[in-house]
DOPALUM-966221 format. One line per field, with one value per residue: residue number from 1; x, y, z of N, C-alpha, C, O in turn. Coordinates in nm, 4 decimals, m for minus. Example, Ala and Ser with C-alpha at 12.3 -4.5 7.8 and 13.67 -1.06 7.14 Angstrom:
BEGIN
num <- (1	2)
n_u <- (1.3190	1.2850)
n_v <- (m0.5690	m0.2250)
n_w <- (0.7800	0.7080)
ca_u <- (1.2300	1.3670)
ca_v <- (m0.4500	m0.1060)
ca_w <- (0.7800	0.7140)
c_u <- (1.3200	1.2900)
c_v <- (m0.3300	0.0030)
c_w <- (0.7800	0.7870)
o_u <- (1.4236	1.3409)
o_v <- (m0.3319	0.1138)
o_w <- (0.8465	0.8039)
This chain:
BEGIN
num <- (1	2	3	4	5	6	7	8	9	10	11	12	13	14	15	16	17	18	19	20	21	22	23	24	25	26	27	28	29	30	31	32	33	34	35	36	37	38	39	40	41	42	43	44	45	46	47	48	49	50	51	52	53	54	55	56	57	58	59	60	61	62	63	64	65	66	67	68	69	70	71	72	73	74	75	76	77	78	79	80	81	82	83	84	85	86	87	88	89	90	91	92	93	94	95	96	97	98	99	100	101	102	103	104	105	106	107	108	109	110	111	112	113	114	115	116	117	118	119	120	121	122	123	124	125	126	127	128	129	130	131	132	133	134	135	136	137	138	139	140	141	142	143	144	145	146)
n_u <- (m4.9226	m4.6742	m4.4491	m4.3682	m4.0594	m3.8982	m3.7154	m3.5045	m3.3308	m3.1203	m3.0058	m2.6959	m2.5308	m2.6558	m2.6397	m2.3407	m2.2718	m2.3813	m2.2634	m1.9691	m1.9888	m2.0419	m1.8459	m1.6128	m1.6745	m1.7212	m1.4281	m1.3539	m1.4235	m1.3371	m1.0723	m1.0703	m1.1647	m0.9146	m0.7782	m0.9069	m0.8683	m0.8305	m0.5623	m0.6662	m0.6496	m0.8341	m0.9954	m0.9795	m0.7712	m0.5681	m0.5614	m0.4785	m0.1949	0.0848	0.1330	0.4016	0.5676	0.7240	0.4917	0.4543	0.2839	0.0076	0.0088	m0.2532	m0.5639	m0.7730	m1.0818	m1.2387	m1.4889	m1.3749	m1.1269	m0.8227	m0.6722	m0.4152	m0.2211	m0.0880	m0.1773	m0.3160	m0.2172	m0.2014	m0.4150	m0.2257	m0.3709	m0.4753	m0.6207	m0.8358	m0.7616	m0.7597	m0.9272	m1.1005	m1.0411	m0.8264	m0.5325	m0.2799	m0.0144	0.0976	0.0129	0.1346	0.4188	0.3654	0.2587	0.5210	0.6998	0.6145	0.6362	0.9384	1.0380	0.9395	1.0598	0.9977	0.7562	0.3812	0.1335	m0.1620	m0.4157	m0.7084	m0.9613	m1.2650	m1.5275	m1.9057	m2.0073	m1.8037	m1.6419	m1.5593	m1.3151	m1.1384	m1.0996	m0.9479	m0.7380	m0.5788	m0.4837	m0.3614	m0.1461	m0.0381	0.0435	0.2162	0.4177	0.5317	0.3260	0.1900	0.0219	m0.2982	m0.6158	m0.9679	m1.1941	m1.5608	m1.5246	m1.6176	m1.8940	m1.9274)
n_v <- (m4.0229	m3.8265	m3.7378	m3.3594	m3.2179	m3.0595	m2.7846	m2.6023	m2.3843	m2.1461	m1.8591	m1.7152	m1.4974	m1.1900	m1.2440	m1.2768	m1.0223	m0.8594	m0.9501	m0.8964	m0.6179	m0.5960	m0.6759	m0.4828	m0.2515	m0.3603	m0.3973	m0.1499	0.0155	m0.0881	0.0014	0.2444	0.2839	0.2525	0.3764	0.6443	0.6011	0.7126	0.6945	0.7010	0.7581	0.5874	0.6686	0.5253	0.3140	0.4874	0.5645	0.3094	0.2579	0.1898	0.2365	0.3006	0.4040	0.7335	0.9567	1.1854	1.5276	1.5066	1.7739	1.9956	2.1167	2.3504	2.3759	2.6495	2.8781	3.1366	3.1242	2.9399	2.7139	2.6553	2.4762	2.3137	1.9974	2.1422	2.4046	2.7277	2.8150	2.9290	3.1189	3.1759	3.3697	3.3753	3.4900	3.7695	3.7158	3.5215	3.2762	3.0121	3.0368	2.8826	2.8290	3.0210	2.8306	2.5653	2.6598	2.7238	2.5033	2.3087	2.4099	2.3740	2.1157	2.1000	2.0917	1.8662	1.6461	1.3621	1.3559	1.2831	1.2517	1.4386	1.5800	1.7121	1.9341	1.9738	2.2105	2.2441	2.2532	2.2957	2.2617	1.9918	2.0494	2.1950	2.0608	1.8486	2.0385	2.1038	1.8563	1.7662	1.9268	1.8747	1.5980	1.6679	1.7553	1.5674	1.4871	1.2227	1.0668	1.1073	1.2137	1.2735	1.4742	1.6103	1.9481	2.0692	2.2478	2.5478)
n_w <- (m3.3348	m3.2773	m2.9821	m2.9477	m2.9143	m2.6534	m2.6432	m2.4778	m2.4607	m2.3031	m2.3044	m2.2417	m2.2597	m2.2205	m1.8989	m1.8649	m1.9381	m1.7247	m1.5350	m1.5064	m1.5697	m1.2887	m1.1387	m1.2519	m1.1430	m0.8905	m0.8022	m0.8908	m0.6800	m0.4280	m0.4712	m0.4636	m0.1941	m0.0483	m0.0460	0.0235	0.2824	0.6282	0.8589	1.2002	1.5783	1.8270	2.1153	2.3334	2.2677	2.3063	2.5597	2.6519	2.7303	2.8538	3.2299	3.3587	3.1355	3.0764	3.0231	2.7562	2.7174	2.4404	2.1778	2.1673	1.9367	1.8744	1.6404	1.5895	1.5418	1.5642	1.5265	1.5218	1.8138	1.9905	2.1413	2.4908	2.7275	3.0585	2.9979	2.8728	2.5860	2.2681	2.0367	1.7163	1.5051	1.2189	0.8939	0.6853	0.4781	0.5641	0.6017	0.7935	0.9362	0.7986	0.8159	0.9951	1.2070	1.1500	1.2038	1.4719	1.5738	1.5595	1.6927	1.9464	1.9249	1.9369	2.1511	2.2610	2.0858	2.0138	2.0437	1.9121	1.8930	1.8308	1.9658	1.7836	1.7999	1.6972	1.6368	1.6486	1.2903	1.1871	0.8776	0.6477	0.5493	0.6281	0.8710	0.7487	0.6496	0.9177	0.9630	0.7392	0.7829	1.0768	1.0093	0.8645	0.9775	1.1400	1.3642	1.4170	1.5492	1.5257	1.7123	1.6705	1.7863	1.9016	2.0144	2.3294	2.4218	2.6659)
ca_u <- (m4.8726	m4.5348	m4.4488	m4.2602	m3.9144	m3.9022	m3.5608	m3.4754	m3.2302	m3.1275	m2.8722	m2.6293	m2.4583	m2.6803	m2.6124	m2.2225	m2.2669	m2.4298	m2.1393	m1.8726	m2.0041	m2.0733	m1.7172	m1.5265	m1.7540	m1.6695	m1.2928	m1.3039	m1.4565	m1.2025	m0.9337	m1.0889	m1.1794	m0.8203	m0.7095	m0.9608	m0.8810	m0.6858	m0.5684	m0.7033	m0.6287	m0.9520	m0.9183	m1.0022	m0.6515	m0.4889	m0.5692	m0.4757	m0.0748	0.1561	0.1402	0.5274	0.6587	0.7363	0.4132	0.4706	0.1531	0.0059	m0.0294	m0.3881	m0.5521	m0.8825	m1.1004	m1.3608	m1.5669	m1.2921	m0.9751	m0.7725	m0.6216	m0.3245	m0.1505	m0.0534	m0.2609	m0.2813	m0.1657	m0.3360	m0.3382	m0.2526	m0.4979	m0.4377	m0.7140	m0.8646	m0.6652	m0.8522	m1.0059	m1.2036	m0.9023	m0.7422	m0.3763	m0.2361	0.1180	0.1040	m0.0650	0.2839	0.5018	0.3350	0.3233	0.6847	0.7774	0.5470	0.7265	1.1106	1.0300	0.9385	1.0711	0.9343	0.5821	0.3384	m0.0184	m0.1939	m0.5572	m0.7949	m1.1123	m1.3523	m1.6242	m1.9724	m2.0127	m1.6750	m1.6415	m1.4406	m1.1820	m1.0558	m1.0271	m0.8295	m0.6158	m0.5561	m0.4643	m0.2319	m0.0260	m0.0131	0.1237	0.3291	0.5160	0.5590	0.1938	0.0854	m0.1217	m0.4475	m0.7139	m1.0606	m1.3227	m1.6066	m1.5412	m1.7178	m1.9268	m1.9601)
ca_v <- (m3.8889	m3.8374	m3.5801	m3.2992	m3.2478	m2.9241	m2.6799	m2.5585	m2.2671	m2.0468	m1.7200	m1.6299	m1.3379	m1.1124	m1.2797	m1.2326	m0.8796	m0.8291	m0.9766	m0.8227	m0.5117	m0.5636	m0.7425	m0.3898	m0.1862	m0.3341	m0.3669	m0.0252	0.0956	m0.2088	0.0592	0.3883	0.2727	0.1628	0.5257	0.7143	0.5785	0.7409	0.6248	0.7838	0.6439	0.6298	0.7716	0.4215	0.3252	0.5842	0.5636	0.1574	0.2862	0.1278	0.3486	0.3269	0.5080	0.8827	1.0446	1.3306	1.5671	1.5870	1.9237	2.0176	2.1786	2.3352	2.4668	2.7617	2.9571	3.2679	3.0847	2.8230	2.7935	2.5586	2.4632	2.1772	2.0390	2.2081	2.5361	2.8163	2.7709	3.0490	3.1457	3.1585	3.4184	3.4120	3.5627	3.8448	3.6491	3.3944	3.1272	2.9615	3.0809	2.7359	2.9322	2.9984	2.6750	2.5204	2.7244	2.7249	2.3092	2.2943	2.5364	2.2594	1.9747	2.1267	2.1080	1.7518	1.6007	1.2265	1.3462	1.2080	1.2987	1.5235	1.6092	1.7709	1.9117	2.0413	2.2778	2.2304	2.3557	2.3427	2.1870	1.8647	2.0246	2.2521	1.9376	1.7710	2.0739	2.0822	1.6941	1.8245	2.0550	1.7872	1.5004	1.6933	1.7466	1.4333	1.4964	1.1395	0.9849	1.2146	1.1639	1.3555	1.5172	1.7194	2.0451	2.0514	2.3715	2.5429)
ca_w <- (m3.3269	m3.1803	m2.9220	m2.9442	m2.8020	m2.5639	m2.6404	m2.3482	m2.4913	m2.2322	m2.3800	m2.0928	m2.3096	m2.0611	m1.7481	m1.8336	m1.9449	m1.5881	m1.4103	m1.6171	m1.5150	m1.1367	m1.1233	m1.2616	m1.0472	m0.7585	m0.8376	m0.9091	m0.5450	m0.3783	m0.5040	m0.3864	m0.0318	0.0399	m0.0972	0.1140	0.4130	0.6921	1.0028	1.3384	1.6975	1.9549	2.2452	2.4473	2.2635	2.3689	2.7285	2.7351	2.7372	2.9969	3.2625	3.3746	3.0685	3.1021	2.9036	2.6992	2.6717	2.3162	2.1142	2.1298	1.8264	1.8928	1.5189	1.6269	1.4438	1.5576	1.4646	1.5973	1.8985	1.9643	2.3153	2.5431	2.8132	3.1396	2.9694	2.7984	2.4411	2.1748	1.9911	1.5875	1.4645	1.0943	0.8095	0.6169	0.3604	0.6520	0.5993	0.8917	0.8885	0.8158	0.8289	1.1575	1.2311	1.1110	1.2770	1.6107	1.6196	1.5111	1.8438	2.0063	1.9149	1.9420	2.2937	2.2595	1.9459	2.0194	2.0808	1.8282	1.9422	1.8407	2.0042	1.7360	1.8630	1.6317	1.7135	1.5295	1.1615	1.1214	0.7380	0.6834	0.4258	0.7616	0.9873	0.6851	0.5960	0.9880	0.9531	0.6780	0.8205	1.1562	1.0106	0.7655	1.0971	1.2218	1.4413	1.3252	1.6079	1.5857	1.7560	1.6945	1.8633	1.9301	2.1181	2.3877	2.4070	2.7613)
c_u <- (m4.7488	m4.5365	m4.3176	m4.1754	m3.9526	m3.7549	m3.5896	m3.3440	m3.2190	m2.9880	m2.8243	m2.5417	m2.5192	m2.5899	m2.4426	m2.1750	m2.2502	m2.2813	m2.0073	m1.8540	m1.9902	m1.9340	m1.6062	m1.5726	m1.7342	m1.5135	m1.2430	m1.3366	m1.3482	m1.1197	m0.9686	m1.0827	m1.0135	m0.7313	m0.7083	m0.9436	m0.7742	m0.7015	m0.5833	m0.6896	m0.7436	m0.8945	m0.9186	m0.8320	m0.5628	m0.4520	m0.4785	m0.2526	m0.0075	0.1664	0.3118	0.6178	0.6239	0.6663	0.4408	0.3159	0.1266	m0.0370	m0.2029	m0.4415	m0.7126	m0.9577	m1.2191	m1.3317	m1.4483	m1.1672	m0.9110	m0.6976	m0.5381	m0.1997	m0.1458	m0.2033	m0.2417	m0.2408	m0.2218	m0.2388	m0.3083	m0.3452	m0.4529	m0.5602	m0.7067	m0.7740	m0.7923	m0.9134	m1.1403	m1.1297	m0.8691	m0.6100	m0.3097	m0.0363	0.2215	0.0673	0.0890	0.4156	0.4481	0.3260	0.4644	0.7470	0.7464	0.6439	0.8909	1.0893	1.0098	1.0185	1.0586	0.7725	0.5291	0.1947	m0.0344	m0.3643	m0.6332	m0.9277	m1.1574	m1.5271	m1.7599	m2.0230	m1.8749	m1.6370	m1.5051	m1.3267	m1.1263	m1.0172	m0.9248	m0.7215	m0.5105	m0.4134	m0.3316	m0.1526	0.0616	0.0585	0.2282	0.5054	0.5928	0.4651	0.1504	m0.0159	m0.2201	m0.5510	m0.8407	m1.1873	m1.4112	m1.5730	m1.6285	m1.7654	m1.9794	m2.0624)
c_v <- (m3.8844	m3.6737	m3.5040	m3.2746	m3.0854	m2.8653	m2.6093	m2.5042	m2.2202	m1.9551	m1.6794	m1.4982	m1.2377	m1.1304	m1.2285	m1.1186	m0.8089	m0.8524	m0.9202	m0.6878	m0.4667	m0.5499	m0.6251	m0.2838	m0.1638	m0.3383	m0.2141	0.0862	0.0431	m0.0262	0.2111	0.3848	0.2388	0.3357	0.6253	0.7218	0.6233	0.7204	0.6998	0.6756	0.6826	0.6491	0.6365	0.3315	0.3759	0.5678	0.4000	0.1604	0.2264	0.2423	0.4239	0.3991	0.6812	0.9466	1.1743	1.3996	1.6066	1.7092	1.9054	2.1308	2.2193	2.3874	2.5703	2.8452	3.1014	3.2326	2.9745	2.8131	2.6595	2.5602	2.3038	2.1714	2.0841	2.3356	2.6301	2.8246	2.9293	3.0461	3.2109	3.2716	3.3889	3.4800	3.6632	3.8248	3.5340	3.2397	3.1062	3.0086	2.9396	2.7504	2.8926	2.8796	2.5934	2.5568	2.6856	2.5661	2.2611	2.3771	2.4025	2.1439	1.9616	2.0328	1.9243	1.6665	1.4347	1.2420	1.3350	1.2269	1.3885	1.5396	1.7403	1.7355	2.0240	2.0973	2.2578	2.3559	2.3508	2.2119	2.0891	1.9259	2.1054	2.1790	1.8930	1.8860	2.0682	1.9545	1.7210	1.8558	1.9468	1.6610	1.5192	1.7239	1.6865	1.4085	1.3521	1.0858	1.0864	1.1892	1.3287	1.3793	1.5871	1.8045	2.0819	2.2324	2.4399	2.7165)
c_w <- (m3.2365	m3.1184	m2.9378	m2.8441	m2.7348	m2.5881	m2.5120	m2.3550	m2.3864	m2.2859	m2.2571	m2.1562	m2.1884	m1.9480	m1.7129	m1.8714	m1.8070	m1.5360	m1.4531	m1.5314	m1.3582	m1.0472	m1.1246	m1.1711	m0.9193	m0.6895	m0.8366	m0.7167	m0.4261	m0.3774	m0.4412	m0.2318	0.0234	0.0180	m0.0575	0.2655	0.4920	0.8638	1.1637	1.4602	1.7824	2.0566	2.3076	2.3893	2.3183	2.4997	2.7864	2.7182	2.8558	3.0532	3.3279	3.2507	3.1014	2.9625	2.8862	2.6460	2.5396	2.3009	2.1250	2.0080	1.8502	1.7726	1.5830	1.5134	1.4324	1.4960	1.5465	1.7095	1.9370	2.1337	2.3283	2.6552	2.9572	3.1287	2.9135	2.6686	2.3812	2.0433	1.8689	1.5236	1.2935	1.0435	0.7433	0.5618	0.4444	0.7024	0.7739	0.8715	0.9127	0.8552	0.9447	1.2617	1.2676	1.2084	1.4516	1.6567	1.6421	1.6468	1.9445	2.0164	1.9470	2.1072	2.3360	2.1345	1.9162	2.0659	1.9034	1.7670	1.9155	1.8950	1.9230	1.7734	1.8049	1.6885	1.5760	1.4149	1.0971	0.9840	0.7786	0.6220	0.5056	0.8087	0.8910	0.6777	0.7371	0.9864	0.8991	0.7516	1.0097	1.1115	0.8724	0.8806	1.1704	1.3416	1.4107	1.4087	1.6805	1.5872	1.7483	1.7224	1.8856	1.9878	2.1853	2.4064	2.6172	2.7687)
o_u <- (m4.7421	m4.5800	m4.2029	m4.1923	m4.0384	m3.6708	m3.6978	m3.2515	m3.3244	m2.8776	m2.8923	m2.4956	m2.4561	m2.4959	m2.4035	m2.0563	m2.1593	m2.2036	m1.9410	m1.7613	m1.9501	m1.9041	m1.5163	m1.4799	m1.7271	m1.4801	m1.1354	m1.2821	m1.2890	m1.1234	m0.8864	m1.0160	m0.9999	m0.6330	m0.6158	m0.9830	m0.6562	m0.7915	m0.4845	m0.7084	m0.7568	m0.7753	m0.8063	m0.7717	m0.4762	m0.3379	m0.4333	m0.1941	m0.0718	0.1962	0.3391	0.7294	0.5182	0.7176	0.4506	0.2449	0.1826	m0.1097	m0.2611	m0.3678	m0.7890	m0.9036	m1.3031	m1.2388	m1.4315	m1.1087	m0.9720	m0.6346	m0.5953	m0.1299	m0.1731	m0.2908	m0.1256	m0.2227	m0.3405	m0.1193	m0.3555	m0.3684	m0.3853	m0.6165	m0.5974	m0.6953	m0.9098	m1.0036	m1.2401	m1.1487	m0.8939	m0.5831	m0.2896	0.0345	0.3180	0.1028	0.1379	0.4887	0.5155	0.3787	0.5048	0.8687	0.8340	0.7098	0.9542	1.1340	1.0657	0.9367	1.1025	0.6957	0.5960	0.1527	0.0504	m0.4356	m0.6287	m0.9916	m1.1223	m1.6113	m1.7374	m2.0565	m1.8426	m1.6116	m1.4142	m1.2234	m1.0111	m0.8946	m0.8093	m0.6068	m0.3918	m0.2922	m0.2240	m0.0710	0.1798	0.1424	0.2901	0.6272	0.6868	0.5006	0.0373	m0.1271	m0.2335	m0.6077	m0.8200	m1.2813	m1.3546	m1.5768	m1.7283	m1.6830	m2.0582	m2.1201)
o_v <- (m3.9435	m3.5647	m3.5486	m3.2951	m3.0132	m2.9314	m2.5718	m2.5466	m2.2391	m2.0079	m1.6186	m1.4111	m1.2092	m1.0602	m1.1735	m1.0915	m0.7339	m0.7628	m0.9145	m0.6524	m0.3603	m0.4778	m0.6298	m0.2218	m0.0631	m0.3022	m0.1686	0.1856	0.1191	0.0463	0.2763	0.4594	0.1999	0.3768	0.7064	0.8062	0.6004	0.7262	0.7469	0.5542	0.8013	0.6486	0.6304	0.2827	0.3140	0.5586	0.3745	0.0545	0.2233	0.3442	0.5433	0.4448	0.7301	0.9765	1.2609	1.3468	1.7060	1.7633	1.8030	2.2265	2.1229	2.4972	2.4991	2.8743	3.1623	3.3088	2.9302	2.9175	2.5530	2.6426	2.2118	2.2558	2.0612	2.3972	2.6002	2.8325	3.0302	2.9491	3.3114	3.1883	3.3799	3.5385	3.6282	3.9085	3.4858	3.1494	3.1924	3.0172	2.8919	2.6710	2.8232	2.8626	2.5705	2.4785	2.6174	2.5200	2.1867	2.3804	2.3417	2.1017	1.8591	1.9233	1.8729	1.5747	1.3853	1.1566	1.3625	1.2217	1.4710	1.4791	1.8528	1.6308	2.1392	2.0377	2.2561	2.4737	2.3910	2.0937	2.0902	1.8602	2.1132	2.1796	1.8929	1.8462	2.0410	1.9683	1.7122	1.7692	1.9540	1.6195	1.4364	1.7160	1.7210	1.3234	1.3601	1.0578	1.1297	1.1430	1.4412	1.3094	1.6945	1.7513	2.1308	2.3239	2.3720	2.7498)
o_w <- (m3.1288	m3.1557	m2.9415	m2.7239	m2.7856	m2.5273	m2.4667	m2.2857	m2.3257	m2.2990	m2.1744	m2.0825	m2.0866	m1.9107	m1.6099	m1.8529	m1.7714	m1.5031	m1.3496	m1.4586	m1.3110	m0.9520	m1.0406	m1.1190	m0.8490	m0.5766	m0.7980	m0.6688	m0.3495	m0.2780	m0.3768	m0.1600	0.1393	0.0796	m0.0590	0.3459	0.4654	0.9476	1.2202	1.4537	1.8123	2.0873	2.3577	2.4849	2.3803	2.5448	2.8980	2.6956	2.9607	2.9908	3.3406	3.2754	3.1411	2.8546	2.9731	2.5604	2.4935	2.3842	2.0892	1.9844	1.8463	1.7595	1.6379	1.4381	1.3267	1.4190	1.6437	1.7258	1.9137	2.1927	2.2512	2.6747	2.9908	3.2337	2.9014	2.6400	2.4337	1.9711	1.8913	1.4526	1.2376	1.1179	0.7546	0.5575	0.3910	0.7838	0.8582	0.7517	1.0243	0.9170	0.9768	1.3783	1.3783	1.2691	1.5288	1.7580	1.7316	1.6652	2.0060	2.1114	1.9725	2.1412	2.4329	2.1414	1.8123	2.1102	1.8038	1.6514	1.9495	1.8149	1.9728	1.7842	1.8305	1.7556	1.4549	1.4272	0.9854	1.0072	0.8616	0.6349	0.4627	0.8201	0.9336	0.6976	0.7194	1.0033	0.9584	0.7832	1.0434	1.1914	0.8054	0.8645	1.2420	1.4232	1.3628	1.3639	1.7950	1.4882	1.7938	1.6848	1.9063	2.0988	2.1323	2.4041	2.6831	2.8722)
């Protein structure tokens, strides 16, 4: 009696379906994450500055539940109230940075400090309207509640 041979088929069509798939998948997230991403400076950055240059104080930007309120530090800020509708007045937002900055026009910084509740698509339009200015190194934070 003779023995039989053993086939030992194996079908990889699957296997390179699978990878096919996983391969565009993750190609395709590759391309979102690099799209999403935006650049913020920590504060422990911030601080590691040579201390012999002549610092210029950044704009501060504070979001509350009443409206926004926008100053230097050491100074009392002005205070941006709601528009009729519940909006932020991004407007005035604009305008009142831009007064900010004349005064400096190599400042860079901006210090956003968000109060809690306050939705992300405020901090970004914020963001907006800051580095549509030339605001670009912003750093953000809780508001601290007293």
């Amino acid at each position: 009696m003779r023995a039989r041979s053993l086939s030992a088929f194996v079908n990889l069509v699957p296997y390179i379906d699978l990878m096919t798939t996983i391969i565009t998948f993750l190609m395709m997230t590759a391309i979102w994450t690099q799209m999403g991403s935006i650049d913020v400076q920590s504060q422990a950055a911030a601080s590691a500055a040579p201390e012999n240059e002549l610092k210029v104080k950044p704009v501060l930007v504070m979001i509350t539940a009443q409206g926004l309120m926008v100053g230097e530090e050491d100074a009392k800020p002005q205070t941006l109230l709601k528009t009729t509708n519940g909006e932020y007045d991004l407007p005035a937002l604009k305008n009142a940075l831009l007064q900010l900055k004349s005064s400096h026009p190599e400042r860079l910084e901006l210090g956003l400090f968000a109060a809690d509740g306050t939705k992300y698509q405020q901090i970004v339009q914020v963001m907006d309207v800051a580095t549509g200015i030339g605001l670009s190194q912003i750093s953000l934070q809780p508001l601290a509640t007293s």
